[in-house]
N, C-alpha and C positions, 0 to 999 in steps of 0.2 A: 242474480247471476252477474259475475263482470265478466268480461274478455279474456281476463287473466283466468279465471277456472276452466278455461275452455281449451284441449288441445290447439296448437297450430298446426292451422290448413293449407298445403300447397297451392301456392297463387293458381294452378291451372284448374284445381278442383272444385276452386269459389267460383272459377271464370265460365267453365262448364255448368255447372249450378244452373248460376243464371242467365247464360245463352238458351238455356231448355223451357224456361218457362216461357208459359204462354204470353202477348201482351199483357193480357189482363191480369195476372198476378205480378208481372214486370211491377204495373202503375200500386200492387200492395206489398210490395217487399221489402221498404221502408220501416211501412208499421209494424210487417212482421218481425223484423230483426227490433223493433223497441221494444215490443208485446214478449220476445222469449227473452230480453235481457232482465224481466222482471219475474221468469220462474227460475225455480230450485235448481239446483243439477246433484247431482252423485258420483259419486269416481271410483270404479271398482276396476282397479289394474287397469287395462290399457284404454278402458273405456269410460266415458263420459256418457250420464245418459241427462237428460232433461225432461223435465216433466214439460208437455204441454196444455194438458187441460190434467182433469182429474184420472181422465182415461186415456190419453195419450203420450207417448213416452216418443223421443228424438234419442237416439244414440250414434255419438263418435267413437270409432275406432280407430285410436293412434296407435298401433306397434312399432315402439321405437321413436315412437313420441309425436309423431306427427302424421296427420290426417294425409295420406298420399293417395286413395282414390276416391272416384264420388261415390264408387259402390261400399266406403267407408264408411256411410254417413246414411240411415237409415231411420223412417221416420213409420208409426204403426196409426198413422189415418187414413181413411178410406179413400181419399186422391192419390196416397203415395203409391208408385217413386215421384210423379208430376205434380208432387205437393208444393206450398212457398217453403214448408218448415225446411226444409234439407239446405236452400240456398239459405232461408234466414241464418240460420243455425253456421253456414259458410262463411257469411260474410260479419257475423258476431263476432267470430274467434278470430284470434291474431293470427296474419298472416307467417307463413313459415319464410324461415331463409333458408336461399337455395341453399345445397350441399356445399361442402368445403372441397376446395381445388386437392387434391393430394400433394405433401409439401416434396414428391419428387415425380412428377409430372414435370415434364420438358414445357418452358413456355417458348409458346409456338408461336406469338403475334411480335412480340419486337425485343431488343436484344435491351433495349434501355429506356423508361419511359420519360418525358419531357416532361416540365412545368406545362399546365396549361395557360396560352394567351388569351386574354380579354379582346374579343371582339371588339374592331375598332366604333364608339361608338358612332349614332348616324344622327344629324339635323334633320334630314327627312325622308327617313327612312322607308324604302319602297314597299305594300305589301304584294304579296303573290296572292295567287287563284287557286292553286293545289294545295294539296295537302300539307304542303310545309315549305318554306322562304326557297326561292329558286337551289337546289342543288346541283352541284358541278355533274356534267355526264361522266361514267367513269366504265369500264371495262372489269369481268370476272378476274377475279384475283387469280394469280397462276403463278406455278414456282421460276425462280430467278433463275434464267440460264445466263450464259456468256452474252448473249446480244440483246439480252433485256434487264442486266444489272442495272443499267441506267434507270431504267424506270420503276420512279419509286411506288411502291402496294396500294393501291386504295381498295376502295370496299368492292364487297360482293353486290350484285344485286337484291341477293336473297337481305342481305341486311341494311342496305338502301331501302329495300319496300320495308324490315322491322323498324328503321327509324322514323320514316314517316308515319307509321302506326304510332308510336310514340309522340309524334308530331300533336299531331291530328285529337289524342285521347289529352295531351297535357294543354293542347288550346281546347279542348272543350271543357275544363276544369276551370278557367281563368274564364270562358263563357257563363258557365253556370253559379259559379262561387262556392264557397264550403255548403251555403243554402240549400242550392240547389245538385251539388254533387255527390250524390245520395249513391245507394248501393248497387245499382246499374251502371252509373256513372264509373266508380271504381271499380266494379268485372271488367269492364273495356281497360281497364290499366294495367289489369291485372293479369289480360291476356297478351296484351303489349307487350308487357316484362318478360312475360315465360318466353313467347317469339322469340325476343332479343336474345332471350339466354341462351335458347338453341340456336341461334344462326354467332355465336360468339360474342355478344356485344353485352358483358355483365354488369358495367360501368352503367352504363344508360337503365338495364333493367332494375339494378340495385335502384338508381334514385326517383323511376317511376314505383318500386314498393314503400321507398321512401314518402313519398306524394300519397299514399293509399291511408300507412299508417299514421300521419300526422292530421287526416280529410277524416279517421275516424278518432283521430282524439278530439278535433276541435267539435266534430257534431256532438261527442257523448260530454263537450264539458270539463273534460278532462285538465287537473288545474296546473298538469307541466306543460300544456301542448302553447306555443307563443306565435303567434300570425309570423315573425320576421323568421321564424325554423320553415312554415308552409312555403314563403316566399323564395326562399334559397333554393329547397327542394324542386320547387317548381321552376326558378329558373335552370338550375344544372342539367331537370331533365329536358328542357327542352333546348338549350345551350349543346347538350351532349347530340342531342340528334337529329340538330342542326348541322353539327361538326361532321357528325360521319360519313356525311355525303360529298363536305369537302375536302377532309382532312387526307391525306397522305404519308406515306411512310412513318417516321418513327409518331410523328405529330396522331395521325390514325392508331399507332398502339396504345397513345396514350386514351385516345378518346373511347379505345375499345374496352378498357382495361383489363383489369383478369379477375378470377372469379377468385372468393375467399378465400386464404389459402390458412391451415391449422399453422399450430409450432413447426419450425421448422430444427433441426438441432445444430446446433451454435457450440458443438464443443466444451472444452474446461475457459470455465472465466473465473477471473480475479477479481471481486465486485465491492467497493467500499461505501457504507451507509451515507443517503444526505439528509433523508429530512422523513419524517411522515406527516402525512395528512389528514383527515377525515374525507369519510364522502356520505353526502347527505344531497338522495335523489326527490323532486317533486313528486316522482312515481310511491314513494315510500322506502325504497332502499335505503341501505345505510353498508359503513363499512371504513375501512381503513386502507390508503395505498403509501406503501414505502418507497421510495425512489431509492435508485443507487446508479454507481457510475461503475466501469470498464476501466481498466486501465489505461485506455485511450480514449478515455472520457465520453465513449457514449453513455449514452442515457436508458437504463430498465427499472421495471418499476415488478413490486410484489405485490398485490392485492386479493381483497378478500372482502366484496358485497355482496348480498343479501337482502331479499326482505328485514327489515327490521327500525329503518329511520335512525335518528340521532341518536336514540340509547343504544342500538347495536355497535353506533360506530366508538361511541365512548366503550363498551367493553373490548370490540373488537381490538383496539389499539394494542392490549395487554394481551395478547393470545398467541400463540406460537405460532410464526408465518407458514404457507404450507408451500413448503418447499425442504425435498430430502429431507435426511435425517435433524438438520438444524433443530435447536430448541428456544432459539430466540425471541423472542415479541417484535410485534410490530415496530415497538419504540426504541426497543435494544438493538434491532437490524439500523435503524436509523441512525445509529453514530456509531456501529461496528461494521464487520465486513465478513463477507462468505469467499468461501474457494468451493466452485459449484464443477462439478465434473458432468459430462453426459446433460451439459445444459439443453433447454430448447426456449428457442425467444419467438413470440409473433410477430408479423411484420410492425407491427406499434409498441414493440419495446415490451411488452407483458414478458416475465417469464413462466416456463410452464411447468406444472408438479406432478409430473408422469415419476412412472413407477422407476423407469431409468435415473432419473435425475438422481444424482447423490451431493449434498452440500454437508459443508462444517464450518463452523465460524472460525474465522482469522482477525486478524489484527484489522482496525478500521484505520481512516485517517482523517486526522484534523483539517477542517476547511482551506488552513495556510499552508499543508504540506501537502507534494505532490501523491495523488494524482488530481484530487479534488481543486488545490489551487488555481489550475490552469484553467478551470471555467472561469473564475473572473475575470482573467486577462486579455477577453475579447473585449474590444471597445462596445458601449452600451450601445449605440447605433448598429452595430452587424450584427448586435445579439437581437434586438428589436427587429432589424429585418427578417431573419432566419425565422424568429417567434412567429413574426407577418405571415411570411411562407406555410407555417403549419396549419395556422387558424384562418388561412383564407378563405372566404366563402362557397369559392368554386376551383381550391387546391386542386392536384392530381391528389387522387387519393392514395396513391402506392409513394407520395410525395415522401413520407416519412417526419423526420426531426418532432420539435419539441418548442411548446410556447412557455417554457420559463428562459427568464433571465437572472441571474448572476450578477450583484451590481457592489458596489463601497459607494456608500452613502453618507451624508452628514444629515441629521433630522433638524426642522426646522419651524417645524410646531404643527398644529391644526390650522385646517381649512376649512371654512365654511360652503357647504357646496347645494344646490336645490331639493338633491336627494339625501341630504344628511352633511355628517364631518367626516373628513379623510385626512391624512398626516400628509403634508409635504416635504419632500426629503430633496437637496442637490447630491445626484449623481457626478462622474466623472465630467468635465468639460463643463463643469456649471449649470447643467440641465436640470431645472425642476423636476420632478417625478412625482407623481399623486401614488399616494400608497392608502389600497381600501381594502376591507374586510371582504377573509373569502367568502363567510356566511355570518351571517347574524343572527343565527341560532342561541339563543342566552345559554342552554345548555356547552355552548362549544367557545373558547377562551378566545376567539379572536377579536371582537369587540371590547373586550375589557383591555387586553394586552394591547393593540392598537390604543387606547385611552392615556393608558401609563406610558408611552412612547411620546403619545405628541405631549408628553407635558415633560421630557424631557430636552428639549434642545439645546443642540450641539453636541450630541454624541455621535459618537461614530460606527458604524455598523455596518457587516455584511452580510449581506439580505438575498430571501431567494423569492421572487415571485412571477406571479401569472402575469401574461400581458395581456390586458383590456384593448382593445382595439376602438382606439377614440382619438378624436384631433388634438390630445395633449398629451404627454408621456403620463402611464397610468398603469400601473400593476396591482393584484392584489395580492395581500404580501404573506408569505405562505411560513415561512421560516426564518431566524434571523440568528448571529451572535449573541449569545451572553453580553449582555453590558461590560460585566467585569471582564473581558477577555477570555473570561473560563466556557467551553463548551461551547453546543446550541440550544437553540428553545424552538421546539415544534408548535406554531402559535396556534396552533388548534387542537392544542392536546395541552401542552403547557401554561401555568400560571406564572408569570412577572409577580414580584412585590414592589412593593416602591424600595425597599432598602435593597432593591436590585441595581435601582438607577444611581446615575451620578449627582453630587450633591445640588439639589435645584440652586443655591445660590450661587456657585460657582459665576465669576463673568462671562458673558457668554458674547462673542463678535459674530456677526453673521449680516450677509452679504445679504443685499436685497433679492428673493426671486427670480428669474424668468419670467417673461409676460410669455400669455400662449402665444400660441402658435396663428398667423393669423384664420387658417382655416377651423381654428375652435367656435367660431359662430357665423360658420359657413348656413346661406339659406337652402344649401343642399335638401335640409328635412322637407323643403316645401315637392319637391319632385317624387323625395322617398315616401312621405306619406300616402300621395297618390298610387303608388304601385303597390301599398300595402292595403289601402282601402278596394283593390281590385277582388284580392283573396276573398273578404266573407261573402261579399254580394255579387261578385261577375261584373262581367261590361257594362250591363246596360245600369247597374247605380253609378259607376263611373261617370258614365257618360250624362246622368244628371244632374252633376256638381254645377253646370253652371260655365260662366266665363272665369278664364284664368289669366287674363291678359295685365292683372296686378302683378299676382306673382311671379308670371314670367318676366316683368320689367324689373323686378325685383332681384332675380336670380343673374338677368344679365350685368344689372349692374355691377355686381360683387365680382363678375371675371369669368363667368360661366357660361358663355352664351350657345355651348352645346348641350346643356340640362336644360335650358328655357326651351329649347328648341324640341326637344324631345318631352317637356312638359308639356308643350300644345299638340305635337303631333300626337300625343298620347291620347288624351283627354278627347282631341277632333275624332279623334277613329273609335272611339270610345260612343261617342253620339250619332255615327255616319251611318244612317240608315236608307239604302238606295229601297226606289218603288218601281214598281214595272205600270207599262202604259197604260194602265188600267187603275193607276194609285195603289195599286197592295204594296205592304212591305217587302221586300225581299230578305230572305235571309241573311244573315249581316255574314260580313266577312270577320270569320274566326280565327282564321289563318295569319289578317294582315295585322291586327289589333295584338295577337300572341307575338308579331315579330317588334311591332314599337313597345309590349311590353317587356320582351326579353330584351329589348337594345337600353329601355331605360334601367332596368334592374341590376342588368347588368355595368353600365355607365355608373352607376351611385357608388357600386362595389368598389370601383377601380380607383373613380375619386376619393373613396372615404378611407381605403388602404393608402392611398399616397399621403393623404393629407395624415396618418399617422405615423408612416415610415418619416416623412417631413419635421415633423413633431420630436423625433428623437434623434434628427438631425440639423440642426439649426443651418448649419450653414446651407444649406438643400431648399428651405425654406420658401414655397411659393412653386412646388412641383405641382401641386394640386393647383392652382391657377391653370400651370402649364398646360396640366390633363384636360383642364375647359376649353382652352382654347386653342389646343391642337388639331382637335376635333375639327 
């Protein structure tokens, strides 16, 4: 049995589970969730059952797909209902997400929601004694009259006390490590989130299900789940509910945010093809996304994934997009264009293929004529920023846009690099650009077509790719022109020949490089590593490592002396173990070791976004110093 054969369970149904059991199956609920991941199951309509022994049977019942009570979940051994099976059998299955906001629902928390700011980082950062880093006193939220316009909304109590519960369950995660935060560990997160979601704060409950779901990919193995995805998760949730104690007015909406919300409908749009891609997930997905643009140049995309891996997304490419009546392919949408009536777009640019929608293909448009044009005519630095914007670590997530950029390039051969060969191209204003495969999948063209490229230098080319978030300008390159001027080539679906390129003898003048950027071999990693070796094992292996009085000399050297400083105060509270008069240990302080880890994690984030905003900005150069020593 995996996770995937198993209904999803309402986080409050897992969380109830296991509030009911007694201690003593608390300390076997572990094994039990191993022990049922290795029987059968069966799926008959809306029911899941599992077998537990030869004579015991577990059954879920999702109507509507998802396990919403515990009287759901039904187990035929002589201890039940006070059996492990029912929580095991909870906490196996993938958690559900909450319901979708209705897309005409009034939102009720703020009229506009803000970028969120990075906490300015600390040297030595103070911890607290309660449940979570001192928060501001703040007064019940009440409606705005004439003599109280002035002051701006902060939080409720009611959701003052759900943050700290988030507080409290995301430093006891970072206490225990993925090791030890086993299935007890995440029902306290799990009831966390549900709080939050009733007292309004979906932002913070989303990214403590976040923290649930990635604590259960790393314990089963799972070979998409990557420690620096757990790190994020667990900084923003505890980042988020930090904030909502102090945050205020519009800054408070964002931190609240808003709960899912479906398609919302977006009218008749004029929509002209740019590119397809493939999608090829670690989970086994597979599938095909089209991009296309508005006549005001936003950005929606069509897709269509699936169980099925790389061979699905090789046929999917060729299949009629679903959307309206359209008979297009995936690859035909991508260099033609729709007139879509009764559209609906989600808040991330998906469109949606509801029975309303009606489309018909129209005329598309070539890269150099308008409307598509006008994407390249943003300088590559405001395109890099805005890219920054979407893919940042701890974004508003209502932030919206888009991490492609639009570039004219000259190619300027291969580079050799630790992790393999990447093509170097100058962009506008003479900027280097490292251009790398979006998969290297044999099955999918982009490593081949990437090969035939760098052995072209000096061609010219307009190029569409992802931006990599690194201290050198670095996309990986998704789409590009025809050599010959004719068309585009989808580089992950299309084949280059060499009698595509231009003739290698040709003379070829080409300008030296860019040297990086200096923050490209920034000792930053010595700080970040630390805050990622926290994840598997908790504080106390942290706190084993030793002395770090190299590396922080190390760090201040290079212009950092606010990452050395939170290197040690990291690592000291990591090993700070106070005794009471008697020599016992005392309990360590969870609370204070969560706040220098959120201040360091978050600190790397801030650094490592400047120093590549920097990167695609030469003359900017050495903001990332700045960010150290402003501090």
């Amino acid at each position: 049995m995996t996770a995937a054969q198993l209904p999803p369970v309402a986080p409050e149904v897992t969380a109830t589970l296991v509030e009911d059991l007694s201690p003593r199956l608390r300390k076997r609920l572990d094994a039990a969730v191993t022990k049922l991941g290795a029987r059968p199951t069966h799926r008959d309509g809306d029911t899941v059952t599992i077998a537990v022994d030869d004579e015991t049977e577990l059954r879920l019942h999702a109507p509507g797909g998802v396990v919403a009570t515990a009287d759901a979940i039904s187990c035929g051994c002589l201890l039940a209902p006070a059996c492990v099976h029912r929580a095991a059998a909870a906490c196996a299955a993938p958690t559900a997400d909450p319901a979708p906001e209705p897309a005409d629902r009034p939102d009720r928390t703020a009229p506009e929601p803000v970028p969120m700011t990075d906490p300015a980082p600390m040297t030595d950062p103070a911890p607290t004694t309660g449940s979570a880093p001192a928060l501001t006193p703040a007064t019940p939220t009440a409606p705005l009259t004439p003599d109280s316009a002035a002051s701006p909304e902060v939080a409720s109590p009611a959701q003052r006390a759900a943050a700290d519960a988030l507080w409290s369950a995301g430093a006891a995660v970072l206490e225990a490590g993925v090791d030890g935060a086993g299935a007890v560990t995440q029902a306290v997160l799990l009831r966390a989130a549900h709080t939050a979601r009733l007292r309004q704060l979906p932002r913070a409950a989303g990214a403590a299900l976040s923290v649930v779901t990635l604590l259960r990919a790393a314990r089963a193995g799972d070979p998409s789940y990557r420690t620096a995805d757990l790190v994020t998760a667990l900084a923003e949730l505890l980042g988020t509910a930090h904030r909502v104690g102090t945050a205020s007015g519009a800054e408070l909406a964002a931190v609240r945010g808003r709960a899912r919300r479906p398609y919302s409908p977006d009218g008749s749009l004029r929509l002209y093809g740019l590119f397809t891609e493939p999608v090829v997930t670690d989970s086994g997905h597979g599938g095909a996304r089209t991009w296309v643009a508005g006549s005001d140049g936003r950005l929606c995309t069509v897709g269509d994934v699936a169980p099925g891996g790389v061979g699905r997304a090789l046929g999917v490419a060729d299949r009629a997009v679903r959307l309206g009546d359209s008979a297009l392919t995936h690859r035909e949408l991508g260099r033609a264009g729709l007139a879509v009536s009764g559209a609906t777009v989600s808040p991330d640019g998906r469109l949606g293929a509801g029975k309303g929608v009606k489309a018909v293909s129209a005329r598309g448009a070539a890269w150099t004529e308008p409307p598509l044009a006008a994407l390249w005519e943003t300088p590559p630095s405001e395109q890099a920023a805005r890219a920054l914007r979407s893919v940042s670590r701890y974004a508003d997530p209502e932030g919206g846009g888009s991490d492609l950029l639009f570039l004219d390039v000259e190619l300027l051969g291969a580079v050799r690099e630790s992790g393999g060969t990447c093509l170097l191209a100058r962009c506008e204003g003479g900027t280097a650009v490292r251009l790398t495969v979006a998969d290297d999948d044999p099955a999918l063209a982009h490593r081949d077509n990437l090969t035939l490229l760098a052995a072209a230098p000096g061609t010219r080319l307009r190029i569409i790719g992802r931006l990599v978030p690194a201290p050198h300008p670095r996309l990986t390159l998704l789409a590009c022109s025809h050599p010959s001027g004719q068309g585009t080539i989808d580089l992950g679906f299309d084949r280059l020949r060499r009698a595509d390129l231009p003739d290698p003898a040709a003379p070829v003048h080409l300008a030296p490089p860019q040297p990086e950027s200096s923050g490209a071999h920034s000792p930053l990693y010595l700080l970040e590593r630390r805050i990622e070796q926290t994840v598997p094992a908790g504080r106390a292996a942290l706190g084993m490592l030793g002395d770090v009085t190299a590396e922080t000399r190390r760090i201040r050297r290079a212009g950092l002396p606010t990452a050395a400083g939170l290197l040690a105060a990291l690592c000291a509270s990591a090993a700070r173990r106070e005794r009471d008069l008697f020599g016992r240990l005392l309990p360590a302080d969870t609370d204070g070791f969560a706040t220098y880890w959120l201040s360091a994690a978050r600190y790397t984030a801030a650094v490592a976004e400047s120093l590549c905003a920097a990167a695609w900005n030469p003359t900017r150069d050495g903001q990332a110093e700045h960010v150290g020593r402003g501090a």
